[in-house]
N, C-alpha and C positions, 0 to 999 in steps of 0.2 A: 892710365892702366885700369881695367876690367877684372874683375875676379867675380867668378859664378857664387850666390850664397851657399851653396853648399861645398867649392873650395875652402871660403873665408871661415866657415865653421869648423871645418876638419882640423885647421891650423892655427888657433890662437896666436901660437907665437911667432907670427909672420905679421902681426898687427895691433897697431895702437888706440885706442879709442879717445880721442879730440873730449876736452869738455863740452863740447856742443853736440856731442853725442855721435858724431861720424865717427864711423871706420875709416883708416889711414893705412896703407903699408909701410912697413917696418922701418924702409929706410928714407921715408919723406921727414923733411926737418919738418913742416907748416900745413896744415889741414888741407886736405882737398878744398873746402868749403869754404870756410871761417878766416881761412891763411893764419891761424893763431900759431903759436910754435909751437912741437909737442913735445911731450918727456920723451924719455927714452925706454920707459915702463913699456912692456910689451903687457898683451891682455891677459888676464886668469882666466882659467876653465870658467869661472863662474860670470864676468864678464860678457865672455861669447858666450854664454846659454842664455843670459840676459837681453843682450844682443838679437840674438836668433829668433829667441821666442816672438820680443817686439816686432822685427819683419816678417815671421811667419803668421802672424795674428794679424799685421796689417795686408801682409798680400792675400789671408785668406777669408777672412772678411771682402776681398776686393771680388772674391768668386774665382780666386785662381787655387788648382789641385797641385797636391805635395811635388808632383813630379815636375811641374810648372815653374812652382816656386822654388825647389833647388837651382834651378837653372836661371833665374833670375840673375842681370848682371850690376854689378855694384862697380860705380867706380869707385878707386884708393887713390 
C-alpha cells in the first residue's frame, strides 16, 4: 500500500514508526522493511513532524518543489 507524504502527515494516527525508522500503517504487525514486529503505539504529533521534516529536507535537497514533494509516494 501507498500513501502520498502529505496524506501520511495529516494523519499520525493512522501510523506506526518501526525502529528503523520507517513509516508503517496502523494495522501491519511487521515493518514494511525491516519485517521487525511493531508495537501497537501509534505516532505523536511530534514524531510525524520529526518524520516530515527528515523527508522534506531530503527530497528538497534532491531539487524537488513543496508541491512535488507532498505528493511523493511512501510505501506502509
Amino acid at each position: 500500500m501507498e500513501h502520498t507524504i502529505e496524506k501520511i502527515e495529516s494523519k499520525p494516527s493512522d501510523y506506526i514508526l518501526c525502529s528503523c525508522g520507517r513509516i508503517n500503517w496502523h494495522e501491519r504487525t511487521h515493518c514494511v522493511d525491516c519485517n521487525e514486529l511493531l508495537s501497537l503505539e501509534t505516532m505523536s504529533e511530534e514524531q510525524m513532524e520529526m518524520w516530515y521534516n527528515e523527508e522534506y529536507d531530503f527530497w528538497k535537497f534532491e531539487g524537488y518543489i513543496d508541491k512535488e514533494i507532498n505528493n511523493i509516494n511512501i510505501e506502509i
